[in-house]
C-alpha positions in Angstrom: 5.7 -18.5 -6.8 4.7 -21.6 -8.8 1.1 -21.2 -9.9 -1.3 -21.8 -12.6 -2.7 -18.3 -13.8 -5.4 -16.8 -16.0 -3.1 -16.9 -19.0 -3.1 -20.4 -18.4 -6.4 -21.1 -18.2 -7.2 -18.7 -21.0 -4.5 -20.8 -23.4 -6.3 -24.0 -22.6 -9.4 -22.8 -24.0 -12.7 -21.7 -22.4 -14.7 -21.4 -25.0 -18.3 -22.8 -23.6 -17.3 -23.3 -20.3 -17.9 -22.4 -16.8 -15.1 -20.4 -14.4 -16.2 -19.5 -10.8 -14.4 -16.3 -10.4 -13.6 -15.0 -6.9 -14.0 -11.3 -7.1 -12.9 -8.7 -4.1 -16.2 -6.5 -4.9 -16.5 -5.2 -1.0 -17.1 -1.3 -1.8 -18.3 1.1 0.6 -21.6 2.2 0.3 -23.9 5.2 1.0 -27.5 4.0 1.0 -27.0 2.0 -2.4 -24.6 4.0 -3.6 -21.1 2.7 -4.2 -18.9 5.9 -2.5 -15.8 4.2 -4.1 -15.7 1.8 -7.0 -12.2 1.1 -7.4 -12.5 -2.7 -6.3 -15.1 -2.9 -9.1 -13.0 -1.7 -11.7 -10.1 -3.4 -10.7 -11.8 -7.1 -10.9 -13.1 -5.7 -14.6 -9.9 -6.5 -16.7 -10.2 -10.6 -15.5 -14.2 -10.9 -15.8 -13.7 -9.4 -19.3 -10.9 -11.2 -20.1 -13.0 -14.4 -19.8 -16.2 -13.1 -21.0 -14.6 -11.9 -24.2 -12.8 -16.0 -24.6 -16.5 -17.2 -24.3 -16.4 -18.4 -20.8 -19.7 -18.7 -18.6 -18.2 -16.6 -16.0 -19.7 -16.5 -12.3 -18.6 -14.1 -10.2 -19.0 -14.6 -6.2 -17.7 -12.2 -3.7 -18.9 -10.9 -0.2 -20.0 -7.1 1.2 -19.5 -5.8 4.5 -20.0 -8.2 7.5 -23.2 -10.1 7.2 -24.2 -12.4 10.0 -24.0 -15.4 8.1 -27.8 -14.6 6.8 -29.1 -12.5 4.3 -29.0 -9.5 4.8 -30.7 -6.5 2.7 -28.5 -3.7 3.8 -25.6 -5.6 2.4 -26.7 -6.8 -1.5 -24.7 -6.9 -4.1 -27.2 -5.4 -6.4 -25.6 -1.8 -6.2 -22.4 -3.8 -7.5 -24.2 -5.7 -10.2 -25.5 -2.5 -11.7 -22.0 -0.9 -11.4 -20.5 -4.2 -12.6 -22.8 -4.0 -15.8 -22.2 -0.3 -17.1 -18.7 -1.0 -17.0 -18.6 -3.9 -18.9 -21.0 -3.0 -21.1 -23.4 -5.8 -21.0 -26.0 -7.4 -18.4 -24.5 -8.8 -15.3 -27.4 -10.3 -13.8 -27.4 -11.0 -9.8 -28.7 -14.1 -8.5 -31.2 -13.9 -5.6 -29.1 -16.1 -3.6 -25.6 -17.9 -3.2 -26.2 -21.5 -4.3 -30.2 -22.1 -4.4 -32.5 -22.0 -6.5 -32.1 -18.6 -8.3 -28.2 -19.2 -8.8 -28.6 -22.5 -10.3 -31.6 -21.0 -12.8 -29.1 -18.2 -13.9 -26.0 -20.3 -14.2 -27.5 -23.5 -15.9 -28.9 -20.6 -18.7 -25.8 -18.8 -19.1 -24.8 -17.7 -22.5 -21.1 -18.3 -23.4 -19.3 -14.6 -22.7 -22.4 -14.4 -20.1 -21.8 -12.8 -17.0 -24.0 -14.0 -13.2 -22.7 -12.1 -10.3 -24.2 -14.5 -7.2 -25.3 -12.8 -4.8 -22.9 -12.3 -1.3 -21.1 -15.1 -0.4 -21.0 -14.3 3.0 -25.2 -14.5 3.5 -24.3 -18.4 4.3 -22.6 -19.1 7.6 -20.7 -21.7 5.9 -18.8 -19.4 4.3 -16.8 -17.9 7.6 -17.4 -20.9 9.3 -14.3 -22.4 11.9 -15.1 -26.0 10.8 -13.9 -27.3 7.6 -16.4 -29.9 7.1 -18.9 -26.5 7.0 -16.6 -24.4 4.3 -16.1 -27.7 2.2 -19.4 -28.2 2.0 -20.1 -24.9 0.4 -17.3 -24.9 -1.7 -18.6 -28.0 -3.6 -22.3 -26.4 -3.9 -20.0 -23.9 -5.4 -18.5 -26.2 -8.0 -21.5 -27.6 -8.6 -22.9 -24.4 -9.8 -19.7 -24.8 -12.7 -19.8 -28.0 -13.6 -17.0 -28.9 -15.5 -15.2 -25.5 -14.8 -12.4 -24.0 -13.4 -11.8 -21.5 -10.3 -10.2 -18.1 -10.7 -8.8 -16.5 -7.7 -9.3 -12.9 -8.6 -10.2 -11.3 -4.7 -6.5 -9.8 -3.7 -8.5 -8.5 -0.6 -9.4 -11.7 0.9 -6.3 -14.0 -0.1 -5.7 -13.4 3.5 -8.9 -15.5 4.9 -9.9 -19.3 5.0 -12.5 -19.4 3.3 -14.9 -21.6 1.9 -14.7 -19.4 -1.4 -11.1 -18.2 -1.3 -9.7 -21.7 0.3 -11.2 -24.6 -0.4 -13.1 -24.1 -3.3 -9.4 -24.6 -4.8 -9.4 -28.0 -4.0 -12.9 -28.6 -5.6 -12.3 -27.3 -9.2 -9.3 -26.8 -11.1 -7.6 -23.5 -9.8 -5.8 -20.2 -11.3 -4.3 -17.1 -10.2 -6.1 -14.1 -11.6 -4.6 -11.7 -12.9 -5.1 -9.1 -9.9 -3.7 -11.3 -7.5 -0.6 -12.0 -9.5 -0.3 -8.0 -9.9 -0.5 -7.4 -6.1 2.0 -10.1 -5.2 4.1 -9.1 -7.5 4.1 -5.3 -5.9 4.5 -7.3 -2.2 7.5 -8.7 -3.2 9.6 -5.6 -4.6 8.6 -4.5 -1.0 10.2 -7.4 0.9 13.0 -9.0 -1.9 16.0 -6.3 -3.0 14.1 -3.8 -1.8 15.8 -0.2 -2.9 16.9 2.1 -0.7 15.9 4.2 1.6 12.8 2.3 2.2 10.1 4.5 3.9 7.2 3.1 5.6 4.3 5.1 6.5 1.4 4.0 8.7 -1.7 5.3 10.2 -5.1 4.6 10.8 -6.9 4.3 14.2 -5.7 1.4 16.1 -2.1 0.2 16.8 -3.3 -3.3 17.8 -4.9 -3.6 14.4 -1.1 -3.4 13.1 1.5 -5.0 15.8 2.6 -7.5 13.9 3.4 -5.5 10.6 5.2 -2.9 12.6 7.0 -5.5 14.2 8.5 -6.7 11.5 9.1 -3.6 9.4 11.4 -2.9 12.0 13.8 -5.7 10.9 13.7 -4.0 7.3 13.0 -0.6 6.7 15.0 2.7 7.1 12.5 4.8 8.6 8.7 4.8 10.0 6.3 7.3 10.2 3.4 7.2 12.8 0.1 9.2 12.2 -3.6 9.1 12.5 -5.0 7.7 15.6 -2.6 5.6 16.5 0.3 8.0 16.7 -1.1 8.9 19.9 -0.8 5.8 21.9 2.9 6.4 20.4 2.9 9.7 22.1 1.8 8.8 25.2 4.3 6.2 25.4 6.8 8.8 25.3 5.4 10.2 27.9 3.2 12.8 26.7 -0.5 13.8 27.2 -2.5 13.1 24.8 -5.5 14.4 26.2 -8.9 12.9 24.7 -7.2 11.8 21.6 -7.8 8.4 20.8 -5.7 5.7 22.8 -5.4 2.5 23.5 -3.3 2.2 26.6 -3.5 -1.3 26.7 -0.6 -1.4 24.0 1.5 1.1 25.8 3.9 -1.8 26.9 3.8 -3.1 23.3 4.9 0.4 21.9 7.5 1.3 24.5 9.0 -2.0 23.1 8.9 -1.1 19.6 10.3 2.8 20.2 13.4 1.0 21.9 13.7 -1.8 18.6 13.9 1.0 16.6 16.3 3.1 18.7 18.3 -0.4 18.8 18.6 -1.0 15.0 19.1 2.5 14.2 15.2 2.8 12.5 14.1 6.5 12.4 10.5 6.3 13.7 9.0 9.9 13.6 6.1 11.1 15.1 3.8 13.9 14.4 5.0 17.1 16.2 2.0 19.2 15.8 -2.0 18.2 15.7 -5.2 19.6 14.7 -6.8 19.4 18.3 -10.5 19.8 18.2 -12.9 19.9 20.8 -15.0 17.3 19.6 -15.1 14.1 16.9 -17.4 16.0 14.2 -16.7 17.6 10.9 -17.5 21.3 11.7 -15.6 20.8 15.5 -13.6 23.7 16.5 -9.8 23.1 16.5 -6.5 24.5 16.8 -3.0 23.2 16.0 -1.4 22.3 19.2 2.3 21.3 20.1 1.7 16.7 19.8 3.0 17.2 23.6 0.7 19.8 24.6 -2.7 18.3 23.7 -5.0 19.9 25.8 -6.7 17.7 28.4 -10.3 18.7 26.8 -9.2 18.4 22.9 -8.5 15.2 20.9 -6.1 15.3 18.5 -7.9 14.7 14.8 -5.2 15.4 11.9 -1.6 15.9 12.1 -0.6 20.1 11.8 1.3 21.6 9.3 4.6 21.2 10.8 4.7 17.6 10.9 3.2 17.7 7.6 6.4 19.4 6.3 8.1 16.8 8.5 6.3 14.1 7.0 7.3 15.2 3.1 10.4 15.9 4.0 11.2 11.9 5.1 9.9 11.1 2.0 11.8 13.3 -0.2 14.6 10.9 -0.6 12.7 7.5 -0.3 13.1 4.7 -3.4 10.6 2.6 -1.6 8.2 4.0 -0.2 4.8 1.7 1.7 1.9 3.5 3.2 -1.0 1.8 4.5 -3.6 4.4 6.9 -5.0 8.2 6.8 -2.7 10.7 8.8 -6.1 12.0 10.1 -10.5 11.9 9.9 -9.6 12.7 6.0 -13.6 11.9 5.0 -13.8 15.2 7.8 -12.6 17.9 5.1 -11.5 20.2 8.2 -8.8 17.1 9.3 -8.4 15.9 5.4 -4.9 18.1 5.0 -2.6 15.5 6.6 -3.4 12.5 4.4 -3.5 14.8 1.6 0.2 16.5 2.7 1.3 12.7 2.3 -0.4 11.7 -0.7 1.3 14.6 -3.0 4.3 13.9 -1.3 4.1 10.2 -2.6 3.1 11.3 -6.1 6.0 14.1 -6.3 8.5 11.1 -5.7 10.9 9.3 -8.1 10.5 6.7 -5.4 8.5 3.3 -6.1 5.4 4.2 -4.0 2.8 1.3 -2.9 -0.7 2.8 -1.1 -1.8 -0.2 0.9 -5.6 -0.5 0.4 -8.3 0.4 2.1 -8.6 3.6 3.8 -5.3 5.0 1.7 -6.6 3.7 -1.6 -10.3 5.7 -0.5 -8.6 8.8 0.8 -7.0 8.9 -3.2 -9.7 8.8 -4.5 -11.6 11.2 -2.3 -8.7 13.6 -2.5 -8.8 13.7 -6.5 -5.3 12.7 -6.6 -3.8 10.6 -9.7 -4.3 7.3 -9.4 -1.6 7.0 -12.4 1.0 9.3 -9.4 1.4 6.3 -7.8 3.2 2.9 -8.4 0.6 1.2 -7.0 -2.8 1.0 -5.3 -3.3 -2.0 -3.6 -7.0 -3.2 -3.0 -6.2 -5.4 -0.4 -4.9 -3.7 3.1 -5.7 -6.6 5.2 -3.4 -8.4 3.0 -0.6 -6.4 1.9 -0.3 -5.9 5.8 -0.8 -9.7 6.4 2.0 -10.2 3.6 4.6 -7.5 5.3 4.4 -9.4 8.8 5.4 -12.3 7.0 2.3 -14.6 7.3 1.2 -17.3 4.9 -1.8 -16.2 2.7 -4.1 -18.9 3.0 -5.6 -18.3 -0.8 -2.4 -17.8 -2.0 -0.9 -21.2 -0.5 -4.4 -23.1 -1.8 -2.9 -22.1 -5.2 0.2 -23.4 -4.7 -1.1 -26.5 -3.4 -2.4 -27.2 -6.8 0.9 -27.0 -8.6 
């Protein structure tokens, strides 16, 4: 990949002058409390990287799923405050994206200064389908900068066009940060000479939130391992009942086809073969583990058991690759946590060269008090590392190119 990156930018000089960063600062939240700060920290090392060259860095980055408005429930405040303790100095937030308040704090920025706007996605223009309406906002972006240079720093949204991941490259000069560069760098040990046995694991809710991924691990990978939620629709394609576990029947066609690719290119695609059955979706439900094709017709199936979690290990046990993107269960339930947990160890007792895909995974880590350091990699981008696997173009990644 022929890009322009921070060490670039960084040799050129910035000294005194603006870079727009584009941070992936999206962090679940309790109230205003940030549950999980590992986007934070990982956006730290190119924020101080240009604060500590002098820069007048300006961070912009989104938080949950705004309407295009502001939106209290979804400032970035909690981040700013998180933002500041861990780099040790002031990160002020600007009371809006690119009015009044943004342009007071950025035209008075100190050189190594640090403004966090506030989220990107409080303007409509920002998600918008038109262009015109992205282009727009990526100029009052540049604006804010003048003279500067972009940073694309936001691994997690590379995936979206967007008038802050997309076009905003065309506007101002443009660099891969470093975070970015990491992650593709992982994505591409997983698709390029790719050792083997190369395991994937998947789970998570929905299957139609992943058809395209699994569609084309199936032309690469050794084995595939189905849990969570989504293993049921598998189980039910099988035939089996799966009770009032969650399933999407709709994409009971889609999975027959995909058990018969695998049978076809000789891909082992296991399946949980026992469940934690529970009589209702809660924390303190009452359970049982249950044969996966004997789920009672009143019980829904909320963690795999501890057969299949044996199972599960035991496909790992010779992996060199290993990819694993979803929980094998309700993990934030500590009742249905032992599944993702049984796969997690698993992953960190490996020689293997393990990835954990983001999102959810990366969370469940965390929650779990596992290593971070057990694992290859933690990716802070599911959406796309899974984008990446199926073999689609990453808009913020091709914007980059674009420039070179």
């Amino acid at each position: 990949m022929s890009v322009k990156n921070l060490d670039d930018l960084l040799g050129e000089g910035v000294q005194g002058r603006y870079v727009l960063v584009r941070s992936d600062l999206n962090v679940p939240l309790d109230g205003d409390r940030i549950t999980d700060d590992g986007r934070v920290r990982a956006a730290l090392p190119t924020i101080k990287k240009l604060a500590d060259a002098g820069a007048k860095v300006v961070v912009t980055a989104h938080l949950g799923r705004p309407k295009g408005e502001p939106d209290p429930k979804y400032t970035l405040a909690p981040v700013a405050k998180r933002l500041s303790e861990l780099l040790g100095a002031e990160v002020a937030l600007a009371g809006d994206l690119v009015g009044e308040s943004a342009k007071a704090l950025t035209g008075g920025l100190a050189d190594g200064g640090v403004v966090l706007l506030e989220n990107v996605r409080f303007d409509a223009r920002e998600t918008s389908k038109d262009a015109v309406d992205r282009s727009e906002l990526a100029a009052e972006l540049g604006a804010l900068v003048p003279g500067g240079a972009f940073v694309s720093d936001g691994f997690g949204v590379v995936h979206r066009k967007q008038a802050s991941v997309y076009e905003v490259a065309s506007v101002l000069p443009a660099y891969a940060g470093g975070l970015v560069l990491a992650e593709l760098d992982v994505l591409q040990k997983l698709t390029d000479d790719v050792k083997r046995p190369y395991v994937v694991v998947l789970g998570g809710a929905k299957v139609s939130d992943k058809l395209g991924v699994i569609a084309n691990l199936l032309t690469k990978v050794d084995r595939l391992l189905i849990g969570g939620g989504m293993a049921y629709t598998f189980l039910k394609a099988q035939g089996h009942e799966v009770g009032q576990s969650l399933l999407q029947a709709d994409q009971l066609d889609q999975v027959k086809g995909f058990l018969a690719e695998a049978e076809k290119r000789g891909v082992e695609l296991v399946l949980p073969v026992d469940v934690l059955a529970a009589t209702e979706f809660s924390a303190d439900a009452e359970h049982e583990v249950v044969d996966a094709t004997a789920i009672p017709a009143d019980r829904q199936g909320l963690d795999i058991g501890p057969k299949s979690r044996e199972l599960f290990a035991g496909k790992l046990a010779d992996a060199k690759t290993v990819f694993w993107n979803g929980p094998m269960g309700v993990f934030e339930f500590e009742a249905f946590s032992g599944g993702t947990r049984a796969v997690a160890e698993a992953l960190v007792k490996s020689d293997a060269f393990t990835v954990v895909g983001g999102g959810d995974s990366a969370a469940a880590v965390r929650q779990l008090g596992l290593p971070e350091d057990g694992f290859s990699h933690i990716s802070t981008g599911g959406g796309a590392s899974l984008e990446y696997l199926e073999g689609k173009e990453l808009p913020g990644v091709t914007a980059l190119e674009e420039k070179n």
